[in-house]
N, C-alpha and C positions, 0 to 999 in steps of 0.2 A: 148629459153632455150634448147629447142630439138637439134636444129643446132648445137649450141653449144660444147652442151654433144656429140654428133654425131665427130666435128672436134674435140675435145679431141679424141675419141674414135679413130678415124681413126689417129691420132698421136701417140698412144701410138702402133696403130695397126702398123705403117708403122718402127718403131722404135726396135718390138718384137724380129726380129731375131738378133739383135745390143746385147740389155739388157740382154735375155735370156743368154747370154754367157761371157758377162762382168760385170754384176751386181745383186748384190744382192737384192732381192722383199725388196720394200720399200711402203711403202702408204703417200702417195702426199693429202695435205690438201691446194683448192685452192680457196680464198675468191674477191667473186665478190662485190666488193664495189658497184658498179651502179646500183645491184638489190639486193643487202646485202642477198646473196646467198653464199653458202660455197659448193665445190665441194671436193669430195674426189675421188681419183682414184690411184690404184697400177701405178706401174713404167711399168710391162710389162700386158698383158695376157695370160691367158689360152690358150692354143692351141692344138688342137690334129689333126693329118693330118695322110696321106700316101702321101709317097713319091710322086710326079710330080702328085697327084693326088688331091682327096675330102679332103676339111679341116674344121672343126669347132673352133670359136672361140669367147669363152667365156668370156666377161667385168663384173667383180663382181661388181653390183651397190651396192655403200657402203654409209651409212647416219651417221652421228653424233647424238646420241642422247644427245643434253647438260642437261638438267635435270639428267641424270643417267651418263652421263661423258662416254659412253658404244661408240664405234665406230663398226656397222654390217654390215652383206651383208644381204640387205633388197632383192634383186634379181640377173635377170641374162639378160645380153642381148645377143642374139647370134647372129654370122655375120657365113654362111658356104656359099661356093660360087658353092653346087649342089641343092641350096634349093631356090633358086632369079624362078620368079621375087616377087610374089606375096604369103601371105602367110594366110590358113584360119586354124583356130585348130590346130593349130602345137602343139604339144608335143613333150617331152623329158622323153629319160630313163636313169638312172643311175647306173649303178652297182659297187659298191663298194666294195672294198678287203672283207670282212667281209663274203660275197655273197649276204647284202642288195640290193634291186632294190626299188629305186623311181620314180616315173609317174610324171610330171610336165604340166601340161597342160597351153600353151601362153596367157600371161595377155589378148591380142587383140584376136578379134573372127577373123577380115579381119584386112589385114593391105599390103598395093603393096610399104612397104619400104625397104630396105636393110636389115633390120633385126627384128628382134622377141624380146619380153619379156617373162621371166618366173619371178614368184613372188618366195620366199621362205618362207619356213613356218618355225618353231621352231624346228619343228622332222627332217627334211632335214638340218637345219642349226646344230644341233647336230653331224650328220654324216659326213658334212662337214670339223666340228672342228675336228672329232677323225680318221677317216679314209681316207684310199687313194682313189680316184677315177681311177677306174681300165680302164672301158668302158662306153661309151655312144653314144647315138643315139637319133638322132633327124628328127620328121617326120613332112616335111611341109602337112596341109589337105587338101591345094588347090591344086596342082598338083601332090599329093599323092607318094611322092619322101620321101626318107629316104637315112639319112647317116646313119653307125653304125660305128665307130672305135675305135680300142683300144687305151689308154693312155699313152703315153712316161713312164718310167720308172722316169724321170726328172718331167715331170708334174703333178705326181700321186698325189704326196702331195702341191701343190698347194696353195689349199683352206685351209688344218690345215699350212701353213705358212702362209697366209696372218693373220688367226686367233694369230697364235703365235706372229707374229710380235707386232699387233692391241695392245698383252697382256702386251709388252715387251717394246714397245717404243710408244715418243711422237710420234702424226702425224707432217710433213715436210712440213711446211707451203712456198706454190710456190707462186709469181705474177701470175694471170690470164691474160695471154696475148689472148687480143681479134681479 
């Protein structure tokens, strides 16, 4: 399942500067028959970078809840390529237009993968829907490394589009090619 989720991730990742520029945030509903698993994933992701330099890049894990018919972003996984190899306590800060700051502390305690989890809670996913994401930083604890950078002007609103979409249309059911 992780592999999986992982070569979507890096697909959508490899594809980012394509989409960002020709198309429209779309949310992708993609059903694994073989383990009657249902994946959802936006078309591109989040990305905040400097120029030829540090980039962070954020994958909204998104769930379906069929009971409530509700499609969220239950979390976050980060890929930043000043933050490898290895990751212990990582945190994330958020600063939103508004001037709120969120704390996010990494679902994992250790973890020597490519990237981090962060969980979201209700009061962050709130902010998410209504506000732009201005800046953020993100501090691996095992090699006590930190990015901080500010937010594209384009990517600010991000997260209140994927919400609006979610509000606005069906999900786009793909084949899972394996």
């Amino acid at each position: 399942m992780k592999k999986l989720y992982l070569i979507m991730l890096l697909t959508v990742l490899a594809s980012t500067g394509y989409t960002q520029e020709t198309e429209p945030l779309r949310v992708y509903k993609y059903v694994d028959e073989m383990e009657n698993r249902i994946h959802i994933k936006a078309n591109y992701s989040f990305v905040a970078e400097k120029e030829g330099s540090a980039h962070i890049v954020i994958d909204p894990m998104l769930k379906h809840y069929t009971f409530t018919k509700v499609t969220s972003i239950t979390g976050f996984i980060v890929i930043s390529n000043a933050l490898r190899p290895c990751h212990e306590k990582d945190y994330a800060i958020l600063l939103f237009a508004n001037g709120e700051k969120v704390k996010l502390v990494s679902y994992y305690k250790f973890s020597c993968k490519e990237y981090t989890y962060f969980n979201i809670k209700d009061d962050v996913l709130k902010l998410l829907k209504t506000e732009k994401l201005i800046k953020l930083r993100v501090r691996n604890g095992f090699s006590n490394k930190s990015v901080t950078l500010k937010v594209s002007e384009e990517m600010q609103s991000y997260f209140i589009r994927i919400f609006d979409y979610l509000n606005t249309h069906d999900l786009i059911e793909r084949p899972l090619n394996d």
